[in-house]
C-alpha positions in Angstrom: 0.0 0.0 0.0 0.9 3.0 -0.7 1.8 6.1 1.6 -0.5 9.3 0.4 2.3 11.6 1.7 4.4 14.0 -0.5 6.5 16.9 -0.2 6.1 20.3 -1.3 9.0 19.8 -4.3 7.3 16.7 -5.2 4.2 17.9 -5.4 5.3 20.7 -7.5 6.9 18.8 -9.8 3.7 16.3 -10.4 1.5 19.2 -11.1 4.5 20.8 -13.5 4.0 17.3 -15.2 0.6 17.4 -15.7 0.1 20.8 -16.8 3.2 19.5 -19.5 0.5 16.7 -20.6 -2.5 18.4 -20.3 -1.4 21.8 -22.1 1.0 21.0 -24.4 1.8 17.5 -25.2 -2.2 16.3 -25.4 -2.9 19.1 -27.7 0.3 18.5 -29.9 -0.5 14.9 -30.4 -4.4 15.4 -31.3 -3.6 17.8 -34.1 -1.1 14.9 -35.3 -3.9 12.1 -34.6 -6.4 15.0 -36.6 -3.7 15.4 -39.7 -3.0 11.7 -40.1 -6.6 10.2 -40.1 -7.0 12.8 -43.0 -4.7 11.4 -45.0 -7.0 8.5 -45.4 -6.1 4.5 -44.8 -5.9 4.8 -41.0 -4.6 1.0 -40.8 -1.3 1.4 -42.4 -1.0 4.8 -41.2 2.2 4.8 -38.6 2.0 8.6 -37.6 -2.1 7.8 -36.6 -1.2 4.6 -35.0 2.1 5.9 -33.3 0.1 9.3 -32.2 -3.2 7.2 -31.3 -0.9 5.4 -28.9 0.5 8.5 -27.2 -2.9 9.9 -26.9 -3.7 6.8 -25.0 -0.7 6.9 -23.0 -1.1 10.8 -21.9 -4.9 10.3 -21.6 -4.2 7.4 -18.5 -1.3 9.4 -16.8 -3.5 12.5 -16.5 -6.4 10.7 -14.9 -3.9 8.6 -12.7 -2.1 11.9 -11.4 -6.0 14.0 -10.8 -6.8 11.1 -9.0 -3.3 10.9 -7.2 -4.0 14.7 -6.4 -7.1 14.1 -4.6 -5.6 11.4 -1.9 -2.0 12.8 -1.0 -1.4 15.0 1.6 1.7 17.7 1.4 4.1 17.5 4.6 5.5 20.5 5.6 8.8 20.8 7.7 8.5 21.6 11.2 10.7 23.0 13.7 9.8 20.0 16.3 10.6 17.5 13.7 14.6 18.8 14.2 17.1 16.4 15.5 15.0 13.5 14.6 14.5 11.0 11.6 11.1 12.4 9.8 9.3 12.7 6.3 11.6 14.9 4.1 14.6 14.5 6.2 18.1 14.4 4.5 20.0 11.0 6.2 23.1 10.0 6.2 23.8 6.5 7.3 27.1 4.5 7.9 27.2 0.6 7.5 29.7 -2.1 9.7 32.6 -1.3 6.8 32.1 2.7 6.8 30.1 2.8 3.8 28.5 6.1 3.5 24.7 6.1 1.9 22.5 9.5 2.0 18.9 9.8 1.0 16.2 11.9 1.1 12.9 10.6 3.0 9.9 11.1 0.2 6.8 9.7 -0.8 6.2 7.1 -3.1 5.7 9.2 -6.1 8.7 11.1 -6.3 11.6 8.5 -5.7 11.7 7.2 -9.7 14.4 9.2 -11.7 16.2 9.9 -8.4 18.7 7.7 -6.5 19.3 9.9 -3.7 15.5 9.5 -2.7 14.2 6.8 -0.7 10.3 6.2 -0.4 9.0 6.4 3.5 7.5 3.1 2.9 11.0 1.3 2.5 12.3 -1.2 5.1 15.3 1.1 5.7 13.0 3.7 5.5 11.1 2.6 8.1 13.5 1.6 10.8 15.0 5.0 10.7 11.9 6.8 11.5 12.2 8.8 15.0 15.8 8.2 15.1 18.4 10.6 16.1 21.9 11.3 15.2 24.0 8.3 16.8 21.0 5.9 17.0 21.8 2.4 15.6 19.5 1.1 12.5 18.7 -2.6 12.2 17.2 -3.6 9.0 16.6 -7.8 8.0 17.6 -8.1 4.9 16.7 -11.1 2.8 21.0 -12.1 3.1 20.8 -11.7 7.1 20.5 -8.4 9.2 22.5 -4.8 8.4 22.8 -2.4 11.0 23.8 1.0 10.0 24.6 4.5 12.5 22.9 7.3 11.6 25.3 9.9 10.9 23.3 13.1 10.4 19.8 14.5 9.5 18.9 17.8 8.1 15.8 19.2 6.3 15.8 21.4 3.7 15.2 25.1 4.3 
């Protein structure tokens, strides 16, 4: 299941991708759909089919993000939240060997295209959560358990 929570930069950058769909890509592509049915045979028409396809395509990500838009909830920082592991917190971590990893607590919807973001619905994720700076983290992972130290949290300004 997923978590309804997003951050402000995430749900920014959602609502810059569907105005990209709904005011300039959709209308692009039906004046291409529009110019190649008039051209006549539709069925061995590639710039129909290809553009048909598309239209398809942009048509189901714009419903899936208005729907999106009505169930998540934008998390703000907060002062109080300072210190501690919380939503939209930077982390860094260090494993048994010294092995840094950093990543940014986020919701589901904004962790594909970025590798420094790590949705609060992940194991790791998880375990963190309410941890502070020097706090151990203990993860089972399917090769055996990882522990990692939690090196440092900060939130964006």
């Amino acid at each position: 299941m997923k978590t309804n929570l997003i951050t402000r930069e995430g749900y920014d950058l959602l609502q810059q991708e569907l105005d990209q769909l709904w005011r300039h890509e959709r209308p692009e592509v039906t004046r291409k759909v529009t110019w190649a049915a008039g051209l006549g045979d539709r069925s061995e028409n590639a710039d129909y089919q290809y553009n048909k396809k598309r239209l398809r395509e942009i048509d189901r990500r714009v419903r899936y993000l208005r729907k999106r838009f009505e169930e998540l909830k934008v998390v703000a920082y907060s002062p109080e939240q300072e210190g501690k592991v919380f939503f939209g917190a930077w982390v860094s971590l260090l494993d048994e060997d010294d092995k840094p990893l950093t990543f940014r607590i986020v919701g589901p919807d904004e962790i594909y295209g970025r590798n420094d973001y790590a949705s609060v619905d992940a194991p790791l994720v998880r375990a963190c959560l309410k941890k502070e700076v020097g706090d151990e983290v203990m993860v089972i992972l399917p090769t055996g358990e990882k522990t990692w130290l939690i090196e440092t949290i900060r939130y964006p300004c």
